[in-house]
C-alpha positions as CSV (number, residue, x, y, z in Angstrom):
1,X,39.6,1.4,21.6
2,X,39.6,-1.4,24.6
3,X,39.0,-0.2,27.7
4,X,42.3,1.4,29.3
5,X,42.2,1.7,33.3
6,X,45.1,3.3,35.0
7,X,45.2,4.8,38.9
8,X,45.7,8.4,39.6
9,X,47.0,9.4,42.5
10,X,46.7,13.6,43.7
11,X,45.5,16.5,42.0
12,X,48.8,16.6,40.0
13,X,48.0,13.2,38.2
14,X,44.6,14.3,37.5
15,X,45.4,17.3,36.1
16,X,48.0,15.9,33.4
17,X,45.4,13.0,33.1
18,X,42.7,15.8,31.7
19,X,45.8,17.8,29.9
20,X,46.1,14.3,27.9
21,X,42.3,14.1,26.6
22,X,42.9,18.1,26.2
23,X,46.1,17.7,23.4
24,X,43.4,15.0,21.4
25,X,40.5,17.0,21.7
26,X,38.8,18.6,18.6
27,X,35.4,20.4,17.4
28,X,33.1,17.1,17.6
29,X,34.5,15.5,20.7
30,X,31.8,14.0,23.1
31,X,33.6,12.5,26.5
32,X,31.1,11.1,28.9
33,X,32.0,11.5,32.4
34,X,31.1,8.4,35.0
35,X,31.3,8.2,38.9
36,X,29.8,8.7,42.4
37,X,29.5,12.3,44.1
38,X,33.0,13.2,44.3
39,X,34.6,10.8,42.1
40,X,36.7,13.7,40.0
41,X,34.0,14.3,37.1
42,X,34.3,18.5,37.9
43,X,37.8,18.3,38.7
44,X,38.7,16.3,35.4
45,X,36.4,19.2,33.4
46,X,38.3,21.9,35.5
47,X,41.7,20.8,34.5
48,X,40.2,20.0,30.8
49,X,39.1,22.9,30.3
50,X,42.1,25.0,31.4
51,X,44.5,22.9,29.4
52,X,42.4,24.5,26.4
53,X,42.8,28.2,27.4
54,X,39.6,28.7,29.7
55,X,40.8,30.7,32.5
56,X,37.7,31.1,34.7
57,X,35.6,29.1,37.5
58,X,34.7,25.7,36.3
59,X,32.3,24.4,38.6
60,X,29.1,21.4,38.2
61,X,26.3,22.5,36.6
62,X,23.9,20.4,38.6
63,X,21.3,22.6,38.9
64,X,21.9,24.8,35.7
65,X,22.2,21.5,33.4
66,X,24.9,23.0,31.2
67,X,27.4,25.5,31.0
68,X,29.7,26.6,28.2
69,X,33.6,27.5,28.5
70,X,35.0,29.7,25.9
71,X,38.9,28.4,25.4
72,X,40.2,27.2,22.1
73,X,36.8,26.0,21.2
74,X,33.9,26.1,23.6
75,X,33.6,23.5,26.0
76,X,29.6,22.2,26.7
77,X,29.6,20.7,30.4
78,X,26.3,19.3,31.1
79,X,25.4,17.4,33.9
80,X,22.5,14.6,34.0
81,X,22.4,14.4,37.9
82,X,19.0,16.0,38.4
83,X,18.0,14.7,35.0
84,X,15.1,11.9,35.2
85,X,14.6,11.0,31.6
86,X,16.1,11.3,28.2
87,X,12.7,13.6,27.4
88,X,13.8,16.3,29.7
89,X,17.5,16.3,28.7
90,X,16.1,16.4,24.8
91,X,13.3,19.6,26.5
92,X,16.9,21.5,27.5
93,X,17.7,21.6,24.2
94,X,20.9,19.7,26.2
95,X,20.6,17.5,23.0
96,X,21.9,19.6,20.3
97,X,25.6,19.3,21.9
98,X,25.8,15.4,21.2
99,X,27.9,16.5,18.8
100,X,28.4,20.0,18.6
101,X,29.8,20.9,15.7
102,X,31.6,24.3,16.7
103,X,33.0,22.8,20.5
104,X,33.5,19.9,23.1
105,X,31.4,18.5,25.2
106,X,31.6,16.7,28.3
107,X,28.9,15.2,30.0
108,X,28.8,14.0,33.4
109,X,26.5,11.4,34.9
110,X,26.1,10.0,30.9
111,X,25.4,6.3,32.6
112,X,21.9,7.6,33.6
113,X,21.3,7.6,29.8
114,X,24.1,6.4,27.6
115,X,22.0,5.8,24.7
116,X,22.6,9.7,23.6
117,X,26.2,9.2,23.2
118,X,27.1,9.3,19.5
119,X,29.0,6.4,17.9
120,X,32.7,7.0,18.6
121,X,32.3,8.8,22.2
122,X,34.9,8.5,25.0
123,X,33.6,7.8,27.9
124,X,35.5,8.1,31.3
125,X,34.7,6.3,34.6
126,X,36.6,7.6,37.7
127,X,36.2,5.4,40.8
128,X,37.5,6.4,44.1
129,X,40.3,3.7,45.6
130,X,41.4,6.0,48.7
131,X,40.8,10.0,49.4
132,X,44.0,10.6,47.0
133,X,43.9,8.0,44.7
134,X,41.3,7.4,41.8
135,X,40.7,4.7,39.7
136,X,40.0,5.9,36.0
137,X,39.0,3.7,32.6
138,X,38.1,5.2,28.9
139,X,37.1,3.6,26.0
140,X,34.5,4.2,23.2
141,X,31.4,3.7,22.4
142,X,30.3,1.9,19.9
């Protein structure tokens, strides 16, 4: 898949942006999330997540590492923020989600190490233009 970038303007376009990913998503899926503090990672897992079926908070798990969702298949949110080497994501046990073979899983800050993404992963940089308006790309990796 090339690299697709399109601009999202509001909450609304975000949230049928994350619906999208949501209709393709399947047991397996690994989607890497990419931006600064307050770029949309959370938001985009919020309205991911709810597009499966998960009714509850969605919320970072900086400083738990991961969380799980149960919706149509359990989503895996883990966050790398806090995260200074691939050791200590691998001493979580955070590794065993890259795939998962029951579930989704999303992964935010991935760029700090994107060698544990799995062949085939979507990865999705959000970039802030303006305080409504966000700048997203995907592809995959190789």
């Amino acid at each position: 898949m090339a690299k697709k970038t399109e601009e999202l303007k509001g909450l609304e376009s975000m949230r049928r942006y994350a619906e999208h990913w949501a209709k393709n998503a399947a047991p397996g899926m690994v989607i890497g999330l990419v931006g600064e503090l307050g770029a949309g990672k959370t938001t985009f897992t919020h309205f991911f997540a709810q597009a499966l079926g998960y009714t509850g908070h969605t919320g970072s798990p900086t400083f738990t590492l991961s969380k799980c969702y149960r919706a149509q298949w359990p989503i895996y949110h883990i966050d790398c923020y806090r995260l200074n080497s691939i050791e200590a994501f691998v001493q979580a046990g955070l590794d065993a989600y890259l795939p998962s073979a029951d579930g989704i899983t999303l992964v935010e800050w991935v760029n700090k190490f994107p060698q544990l993404l799995p062949k085939h992963a979507t990865v999705i940089e959000l970039a802030i233009k303006d305080e409504d308006t966000r700048t997203v790309s995907s592809f995959k990796t190789e």
